[in-house]
Each structure stands twice: as structure tokens, then as C-alpha cells.
C-alpha positions in Angstrom: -94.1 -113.7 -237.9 -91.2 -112.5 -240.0 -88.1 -111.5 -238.3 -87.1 -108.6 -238.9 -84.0 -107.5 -240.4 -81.8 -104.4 -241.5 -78.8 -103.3 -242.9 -75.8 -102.2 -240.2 -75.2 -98.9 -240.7 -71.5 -98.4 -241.9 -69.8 -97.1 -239.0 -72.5 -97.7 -236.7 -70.7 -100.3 -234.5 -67.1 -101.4 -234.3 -66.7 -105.0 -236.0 -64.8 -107.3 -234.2 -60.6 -107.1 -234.7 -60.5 -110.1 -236.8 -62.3 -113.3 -238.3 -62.2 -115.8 -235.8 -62.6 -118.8 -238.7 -59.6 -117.5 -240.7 -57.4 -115.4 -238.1 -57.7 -112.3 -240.8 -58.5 -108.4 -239.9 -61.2 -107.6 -242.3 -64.9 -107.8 -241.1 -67.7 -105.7 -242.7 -71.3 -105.4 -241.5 -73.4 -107.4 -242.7 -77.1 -107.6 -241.5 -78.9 -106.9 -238.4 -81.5 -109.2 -237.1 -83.8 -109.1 -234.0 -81.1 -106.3 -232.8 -78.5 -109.0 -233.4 -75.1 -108.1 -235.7 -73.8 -109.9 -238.2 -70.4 -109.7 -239.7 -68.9 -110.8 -243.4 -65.6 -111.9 -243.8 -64.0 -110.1 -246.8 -61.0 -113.0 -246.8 -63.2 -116.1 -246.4 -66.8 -115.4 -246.2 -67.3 -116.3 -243.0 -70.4 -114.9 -241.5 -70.0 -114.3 -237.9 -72.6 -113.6 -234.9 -71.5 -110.7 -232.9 -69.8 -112.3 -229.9 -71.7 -110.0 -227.6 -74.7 -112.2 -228.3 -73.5 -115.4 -227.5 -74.9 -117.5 -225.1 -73.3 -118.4 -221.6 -72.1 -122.2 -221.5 -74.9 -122.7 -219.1 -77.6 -121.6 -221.3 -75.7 -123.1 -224.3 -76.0 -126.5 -222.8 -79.9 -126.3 -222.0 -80.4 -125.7 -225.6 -78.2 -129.0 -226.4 -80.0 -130.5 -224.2 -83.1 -130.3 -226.1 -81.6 -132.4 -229.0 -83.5 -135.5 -229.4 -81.4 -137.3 -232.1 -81.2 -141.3 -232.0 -80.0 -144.2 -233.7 -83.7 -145.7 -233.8 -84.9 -142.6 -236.4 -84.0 -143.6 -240.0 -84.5 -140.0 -241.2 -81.6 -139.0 -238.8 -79.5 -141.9 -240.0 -79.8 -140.9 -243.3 -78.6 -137.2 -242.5 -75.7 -138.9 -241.4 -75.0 -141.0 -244.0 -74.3 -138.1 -246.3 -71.0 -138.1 -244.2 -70.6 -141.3 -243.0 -70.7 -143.2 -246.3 -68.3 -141.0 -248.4 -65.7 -141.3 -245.6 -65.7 -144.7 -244.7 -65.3 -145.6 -249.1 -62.0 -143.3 -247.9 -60.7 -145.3 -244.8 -58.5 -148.1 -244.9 -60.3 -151.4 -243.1 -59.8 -150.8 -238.9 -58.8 -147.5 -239.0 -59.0 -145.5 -236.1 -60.9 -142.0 -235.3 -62.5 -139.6 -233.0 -65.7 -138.0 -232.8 -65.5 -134.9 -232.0 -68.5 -132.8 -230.1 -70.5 -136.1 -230.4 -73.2 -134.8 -228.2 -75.3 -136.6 -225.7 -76.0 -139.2 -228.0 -73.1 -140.2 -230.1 -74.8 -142.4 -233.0 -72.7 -141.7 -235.8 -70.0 -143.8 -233.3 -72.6 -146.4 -233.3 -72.8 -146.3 -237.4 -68.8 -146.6 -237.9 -67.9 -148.7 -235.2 -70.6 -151.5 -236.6 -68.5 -151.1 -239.8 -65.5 -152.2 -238.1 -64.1 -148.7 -237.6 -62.6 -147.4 -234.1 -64.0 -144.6 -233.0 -63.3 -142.6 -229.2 -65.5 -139.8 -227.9 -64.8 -136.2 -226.6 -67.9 -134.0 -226.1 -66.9 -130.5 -223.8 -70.5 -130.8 -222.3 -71.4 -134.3 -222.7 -68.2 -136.3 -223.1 -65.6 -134.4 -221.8 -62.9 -136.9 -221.0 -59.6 -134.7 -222.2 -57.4 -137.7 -222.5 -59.0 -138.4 -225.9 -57.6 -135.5 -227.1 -54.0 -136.8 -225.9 -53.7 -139.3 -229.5 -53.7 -138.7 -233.2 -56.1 -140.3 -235.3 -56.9 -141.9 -238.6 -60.2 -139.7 -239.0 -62.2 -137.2 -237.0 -65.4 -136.6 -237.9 -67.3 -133.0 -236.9 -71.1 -133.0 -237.6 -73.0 -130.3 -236.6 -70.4 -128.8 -234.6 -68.5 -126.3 -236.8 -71.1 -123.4 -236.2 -71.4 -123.9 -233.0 -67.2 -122.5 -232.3 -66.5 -119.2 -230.5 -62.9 -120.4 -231.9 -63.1 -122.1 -235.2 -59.5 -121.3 -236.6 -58.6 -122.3 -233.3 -60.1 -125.4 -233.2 -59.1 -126.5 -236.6 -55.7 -126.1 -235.8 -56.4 -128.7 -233.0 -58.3 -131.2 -235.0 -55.3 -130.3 -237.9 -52.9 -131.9 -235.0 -55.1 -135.1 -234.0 -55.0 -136.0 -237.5 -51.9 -138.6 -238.5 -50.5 -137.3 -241.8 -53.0 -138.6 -245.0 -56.2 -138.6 -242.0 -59.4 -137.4 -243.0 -61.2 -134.8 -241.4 -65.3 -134.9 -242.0 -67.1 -131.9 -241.4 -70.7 -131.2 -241.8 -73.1 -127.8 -241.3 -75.1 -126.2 -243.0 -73.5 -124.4 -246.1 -75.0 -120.7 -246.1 -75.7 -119.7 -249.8 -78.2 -117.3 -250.3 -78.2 -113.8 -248.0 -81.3 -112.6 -248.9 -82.5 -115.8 -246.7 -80.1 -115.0 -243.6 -82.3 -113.6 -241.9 -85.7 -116.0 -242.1 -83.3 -119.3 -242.2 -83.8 -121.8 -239.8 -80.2 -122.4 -239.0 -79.4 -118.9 -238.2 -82.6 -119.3 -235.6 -80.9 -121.4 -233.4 -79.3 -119.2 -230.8 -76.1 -121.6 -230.3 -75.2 -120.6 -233.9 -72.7 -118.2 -234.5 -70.2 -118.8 -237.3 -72.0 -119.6 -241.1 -69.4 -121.3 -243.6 -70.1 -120.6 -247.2 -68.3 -124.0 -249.5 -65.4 -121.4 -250.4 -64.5 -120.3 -246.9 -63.9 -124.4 -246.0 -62.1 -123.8 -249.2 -60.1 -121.2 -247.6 -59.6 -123.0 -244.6 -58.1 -125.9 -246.2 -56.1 -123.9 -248.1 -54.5 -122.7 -245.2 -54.0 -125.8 -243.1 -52.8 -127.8 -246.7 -55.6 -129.7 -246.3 -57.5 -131.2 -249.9 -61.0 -130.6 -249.7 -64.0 -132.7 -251.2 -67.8 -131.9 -251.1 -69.3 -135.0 -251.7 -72.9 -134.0 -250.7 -75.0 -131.3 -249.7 -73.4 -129.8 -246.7 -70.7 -132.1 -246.5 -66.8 -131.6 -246.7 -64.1 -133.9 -246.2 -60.5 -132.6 -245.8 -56.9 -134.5 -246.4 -54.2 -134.1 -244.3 -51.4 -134.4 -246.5 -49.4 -137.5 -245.9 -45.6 -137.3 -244.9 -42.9 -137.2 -247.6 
């Protein structure tokens, strides 16, 4: 059954006071589905769920829990290897990182600590031990996370201040290219999904942080903290 969809009408509803991946006033409707608003960002593309349709951390968790991603599925691996590979060619030999919002089942820990890399957990549902959060790291990888923030520009900021000057941050989502799609696409069907990044508004974003940014596959970026002068 298709979903269906429709265009907000201009002035119909009141968009939310600012973007909350960039921090700027400037949201414009943008499509409607299943009675569900969605806003653009005119700054950095962003497209945001309305927030009066997020779900409860309760009900947010049962759908985590529902996951069944492990180190035994090669398929999965692979996914992961789109990030994985590019950053480790980046990191010096035993450097150190964090994975954050591993998830219930952290394997891409498993995959860079068998590589000789350090990695520590923080999960706010499934690892939430906040003392990882208390050091600065060579990396910090975020897979599958990013679209899942009710405070993205907030939450960049924080992983902007675990990173040691020259870290690496690794992000990976889903970019969101085509609109005419939105609506039917499978990543917007998953009801813990509320902020869709286009490749230019990670652009923006590290832009604004000073960060260097790098796609170097589908649905990957990696960001560079600048190194101290």
C-alpha cells in the first residue's frame, strides 16, 4: 500500500523556531506523510520530523530493541566496512576511540579492536556508563545514529569536544537525495527517524565546527578535527 503523501499547506502549521542540526531560524514545509510534518532547512538542508511526532524514550527503545545486527552476518560486516576501512587507513597504529550509540550489540568495537585499535562504549539505552564521556579521543565513530538525534547540533558539539585536535570523527546514515522518494523510502519508515542529512548539510556542519569532511563511500563521511597550531 502506498503511503500517502501531500504538500504542507504554506501557513498551515507553525515550523518549528529553528533547525535543530545547524542552530539556524529558517524552516519551510516540506511534505506531509501519514499526517506526519516534515520540515526543510533553507541553510543546511536538513529535513526534520516534526518533534510532535517523536516517539517517547520508552517506545524508542522497544523499537531498538528489535535490531538484530551481529558480528556472525557477513552482509552486516560489510555495511560496516564502508566506514571502518576508510578510517582505520586514517588512524595512527593503537590509537584510541569511542563508539558512540553502539547499540546492544557493539560489533563495529569488535572489528577495530581486532585491528589493534582501542575502542570504549557509551550507548544512552544500552551502554550508558557516562564516565566514557569524561576523556577525549583519537576517533569516534557514529553509525547509524545521526538520524536518530532530537539534538544533532547539540550533539556534534559534544562529539566536537571528545575529539583530541587532528581526531576523526566517522559518521554514517543514510544520505537523503531524491524527494520525490521521501515519502515511499524505507528510512524515513522507521519511526525513530527524525533528522535526514543530505552530503551538503554534513558539509555545512563541518563547516561550522572547522571540521574537513571526506565521503569516502555511499553514506559515509569522515570529519577532521583540525590539529593544534
Amino acid at each position: 500500500m502506498r503511503l500517502r503523501a501531500s504538500r504542507v499547506r504554506l501557513g498551515a502549521m507553525t515550523p518549528p523556531s529553528y533547525c535543530t542540526v545547524c542552530h539556524q531560524p529558517g524552516l519551510r514545509p516540506f511534505l506531509t506523510v501519514r499526517d506526519v510534518p516534515y520540515w526543510r532547512c533553507e541553510g543546511c538542508e536538513a529535513t526534520l520530523m516534526d518533534p510532535g511526532h517523536w516517539l517517547d524514550p520508552a517506545r524508542e527503545k522497544a523499537v531498538y530493541d528489535l535490531h538484530d545486527n551481529h558480528a556472525e552476518d557477513p552482509g552486516y560486516l560489510r555495511f560496516l566496512g564502508k566506514l571502518s576501512e576508510p578510517l582505520m587507513e586514517r588512524l595512527p597504529p593503537g590509537a584510541q576511540g569511542l563508539e558512540f550509540g553502539c547499540g546492544p550489540g557493539p560489533v563495529l568495537a569488535g572489528m577495530l579492536r581486532e585491528r589493534g585499535f582501542g575502542v570504549t562504549l557509551y550507548d544512552p539505552f544500552f551502554h550508558p556508563d557516562a564516565s566514557a564521556l569524561g576523556h577525549t579521543y583519537d576517533f569516534v565513530t557514529c553509525t547509524e545514529v545521526v538520524e536518530h538525534l532530537h539534538d544533532p547540533w547539540g550533539t556534534f558539539a559534544q562529539l566536537d569536544a571528545l575529539l583530541k585536535p587532528g581526531g576523526w570523527l566517522g559518521v554514517m546514515t543514510c544520505f537523503q537525495t531524491d524527494d520525490a522518494r521521501f515519502a515511499n523510502w524505507h528510512y524515513r519508515r522507521d519511526p525513530t527517524h527524525v533528522v535526514f542529512y543530505r552530503e551538503s548539510t554534513l558539509a555545512h556542519v563541518g563547516d561550522r565546527f572547522g571540521w574537513t569532511l571526506e565521503v569516502p563511500a555511499k553514506d559515509v563521511a569522515l570529519f577532521r578535527k583540525p590539529s593544534s597550531s
